[in-house]
C-alpha positions as CSV (number, residue, x, y, z in Angstrom):
1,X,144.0,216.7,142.1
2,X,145.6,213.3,141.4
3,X,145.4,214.4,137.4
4,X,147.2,217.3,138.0
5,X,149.7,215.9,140.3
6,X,150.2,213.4,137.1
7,X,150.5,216.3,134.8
8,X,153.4,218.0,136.7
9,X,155.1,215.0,137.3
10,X,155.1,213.9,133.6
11,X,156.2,218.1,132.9
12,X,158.8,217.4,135.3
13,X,160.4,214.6,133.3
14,X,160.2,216.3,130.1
15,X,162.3,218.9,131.7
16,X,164.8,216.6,133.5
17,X,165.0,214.4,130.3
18,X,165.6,217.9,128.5
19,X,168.4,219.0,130.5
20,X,170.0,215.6,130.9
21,X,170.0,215.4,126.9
22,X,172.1,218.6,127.1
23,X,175.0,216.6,128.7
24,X,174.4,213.0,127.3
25,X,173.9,213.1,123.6
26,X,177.5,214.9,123.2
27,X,178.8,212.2,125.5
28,X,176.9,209.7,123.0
29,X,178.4,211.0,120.3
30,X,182.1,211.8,121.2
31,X,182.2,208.1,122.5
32,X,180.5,207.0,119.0
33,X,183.6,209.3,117.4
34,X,186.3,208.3,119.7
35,X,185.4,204.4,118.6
36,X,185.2,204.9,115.2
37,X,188.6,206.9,115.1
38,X,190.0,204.4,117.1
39,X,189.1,201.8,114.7
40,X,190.5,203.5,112.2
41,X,194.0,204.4,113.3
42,X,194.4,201.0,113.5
43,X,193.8,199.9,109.8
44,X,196.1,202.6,109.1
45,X,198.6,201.5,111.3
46,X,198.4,198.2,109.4
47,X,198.3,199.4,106.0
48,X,201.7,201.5,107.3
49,X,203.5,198.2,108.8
50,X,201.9,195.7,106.6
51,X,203.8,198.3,103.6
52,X,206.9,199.3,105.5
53,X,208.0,195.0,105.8
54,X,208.0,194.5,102.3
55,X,209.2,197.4,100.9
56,X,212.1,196.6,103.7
57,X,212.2,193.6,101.8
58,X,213.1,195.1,98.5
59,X,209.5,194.5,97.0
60,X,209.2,197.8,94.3
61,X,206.8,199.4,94.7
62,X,207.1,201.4,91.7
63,X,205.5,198.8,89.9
64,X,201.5,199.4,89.4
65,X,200.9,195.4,90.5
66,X,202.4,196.1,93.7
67,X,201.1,199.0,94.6
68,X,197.6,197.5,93.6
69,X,198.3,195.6,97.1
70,X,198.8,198.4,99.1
71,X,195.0,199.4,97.7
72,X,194.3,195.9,98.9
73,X,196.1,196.1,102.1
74,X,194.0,199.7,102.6
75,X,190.3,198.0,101.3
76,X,187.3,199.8,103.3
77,X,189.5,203.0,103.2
78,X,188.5,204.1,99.9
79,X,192.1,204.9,98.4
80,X,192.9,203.4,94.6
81,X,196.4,203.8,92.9
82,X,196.1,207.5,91.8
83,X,193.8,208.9,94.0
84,X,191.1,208.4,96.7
85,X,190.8,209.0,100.9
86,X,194.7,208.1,101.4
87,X,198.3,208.3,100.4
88,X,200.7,206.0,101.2
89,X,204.4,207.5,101.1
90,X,207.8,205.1,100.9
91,X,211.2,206.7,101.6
92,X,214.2,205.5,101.4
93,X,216.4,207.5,103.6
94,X,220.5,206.9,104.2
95,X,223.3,208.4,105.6
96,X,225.8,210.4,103.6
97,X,229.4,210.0,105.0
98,X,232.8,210.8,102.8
99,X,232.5,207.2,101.2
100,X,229.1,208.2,99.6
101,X,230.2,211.1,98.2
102,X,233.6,209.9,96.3
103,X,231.3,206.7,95.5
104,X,228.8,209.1,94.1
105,X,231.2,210.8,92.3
106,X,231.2,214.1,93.8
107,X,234.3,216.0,95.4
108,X,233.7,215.7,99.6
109,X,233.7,219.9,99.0
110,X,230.8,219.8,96.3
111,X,229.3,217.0,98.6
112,X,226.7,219.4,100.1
113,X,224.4,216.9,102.0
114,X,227.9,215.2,103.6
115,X,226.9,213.7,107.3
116,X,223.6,214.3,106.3
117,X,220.2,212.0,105.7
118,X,218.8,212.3,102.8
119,X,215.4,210.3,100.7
120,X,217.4,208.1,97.9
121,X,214.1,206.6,96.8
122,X,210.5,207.6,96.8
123,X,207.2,206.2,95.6
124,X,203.8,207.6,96.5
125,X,200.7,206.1,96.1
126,X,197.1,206.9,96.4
127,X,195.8,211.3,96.6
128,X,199.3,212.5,96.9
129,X,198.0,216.2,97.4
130,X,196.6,215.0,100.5
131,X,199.9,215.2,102.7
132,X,203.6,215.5,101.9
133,X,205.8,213.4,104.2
134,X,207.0,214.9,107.3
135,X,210.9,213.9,106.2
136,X,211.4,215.6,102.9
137,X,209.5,216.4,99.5
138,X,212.3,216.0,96.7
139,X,212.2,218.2,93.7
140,X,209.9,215.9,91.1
141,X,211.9,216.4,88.4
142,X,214.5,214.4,90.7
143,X,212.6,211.5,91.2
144,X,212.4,208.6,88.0
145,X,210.0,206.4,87.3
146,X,211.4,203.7,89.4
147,X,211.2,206.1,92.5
148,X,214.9,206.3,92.5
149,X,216.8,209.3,93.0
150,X,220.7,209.9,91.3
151,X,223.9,210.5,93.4
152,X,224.6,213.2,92.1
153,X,221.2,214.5,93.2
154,X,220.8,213.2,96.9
155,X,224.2,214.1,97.5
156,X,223.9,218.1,96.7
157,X,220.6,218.8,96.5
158,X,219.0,221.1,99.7
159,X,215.3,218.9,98.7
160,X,216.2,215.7,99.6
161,X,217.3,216.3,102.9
162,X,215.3,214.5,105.4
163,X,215.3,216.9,108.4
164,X,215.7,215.7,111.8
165,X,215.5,212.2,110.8
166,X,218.6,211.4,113.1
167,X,216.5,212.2,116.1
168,X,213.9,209.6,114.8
169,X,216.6,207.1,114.0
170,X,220.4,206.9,114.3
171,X,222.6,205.7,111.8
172,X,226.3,205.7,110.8
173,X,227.3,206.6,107.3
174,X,226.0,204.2,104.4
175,X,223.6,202.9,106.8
176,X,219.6,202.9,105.0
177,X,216.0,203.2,106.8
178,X,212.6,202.4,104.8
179,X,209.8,204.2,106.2
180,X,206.6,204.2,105.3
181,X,204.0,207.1,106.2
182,X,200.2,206.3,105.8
183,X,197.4,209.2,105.9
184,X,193.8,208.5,105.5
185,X,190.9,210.8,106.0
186,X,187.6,209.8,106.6
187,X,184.4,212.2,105.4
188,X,181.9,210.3,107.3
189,X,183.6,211.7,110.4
190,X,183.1,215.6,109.2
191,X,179.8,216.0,110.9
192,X,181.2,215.1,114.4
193,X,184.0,218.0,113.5
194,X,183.3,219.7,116.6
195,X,184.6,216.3,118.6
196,X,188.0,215.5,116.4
197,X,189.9,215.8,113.6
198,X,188.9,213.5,110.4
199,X,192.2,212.8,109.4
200,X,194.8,209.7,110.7
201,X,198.5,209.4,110.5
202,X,200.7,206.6,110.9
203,X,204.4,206.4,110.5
204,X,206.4,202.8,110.4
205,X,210.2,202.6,110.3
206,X,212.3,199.7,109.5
């Protein structure tokens, strides 16, 4: 009787380990996720700040030594110049008043981005087909090799346009913002897909 009684107890706690498992081992595993992602949103937070003060500070990024230190300032992400887990995106954006225009050398009527805000520079490094930026995605052909973008250009054309910036940040006319916008995804998070997204974005202003 006493080996039976042992044998139902131990089928017993099979079944209550069984049906506990049901509940806990998602619970393990979201909690593993949530860490991990948690983790990681903040090393792309940093690579987004740790970007957005220098360029800020007029360091050109256009140049391939420099933006070797963003891939530096991103190690353990796996992103390299050209390609990679990431892209790192610099704008900057200003504020088109009359001044800009007839400084630009376009007529305030032909000045078709007038009280507008609109990317003057961009450099993107990293897997650009990862993400566009969420502010604008000039025309190419616009963009030279030094990132920069001509008056004539920002001032008329629809592309550069860097919608609803001014509820982000306000600024009078002439007035510049450098943001930088940092995306990363991460494939050893695919298998925990059911749990959240793979993917972290981080946008820093200055």
């Amino acid at each position: 009787m006493r080996g039976n009684n042992r044998k139902r107890q131990r089928g017993n706690q099979v079944i209550e380990f069984a049906l506990c498992s049901v509940f806990l081992v998602p619970l393990f595993l979201g909690t593993v996720v949530v860490g991990m992602r948690l983790g990681r949103s903040i090393q792309v937070t940093q690579v987004a700040r740790d970007t957005a003060h220098m360029y800020a500070r007029f360091v050109d990024f256009s140049k391939t030594g420099n933006q070797d230190m963003v891939v530096r300032i991103a190690s353990g992400l796996r992103m390299t110049r050209t390609g990679g887990n990431g892209v790192v995106i610099l704008s900057q954006v200003m504020r088109i008043g009359d001044q800009q225009c007839t400084e630009g050398g376009v007529a305030i009527a032909d000045c078709f981005n007038r009280l507008q805000s609109v990317v003057i520079h961009r450099v993107v490094i990293g897997n650009s087909p990862l993400r566009q930026s969420s502010l604008a995605t000039p025309t190419p052909s616009l963009v030279g090799t030094d990132g920069k973008i001509a008056p004539v250009n920002y001032l008329r054309d629809a592309s550069v346009v860097a919608t609803n910036f001014s509820s982000i940040l306000v600024m009078n006319p002439g007035e510049m913002g450098y943001v930088v916008e940092a995306y990363f995804i991460s494939p050893e998070l695919d298998s925990f897909g059911a749990y959240l997204p793979n993917a972290v974005y981080s946008r820093c202003i200055f």
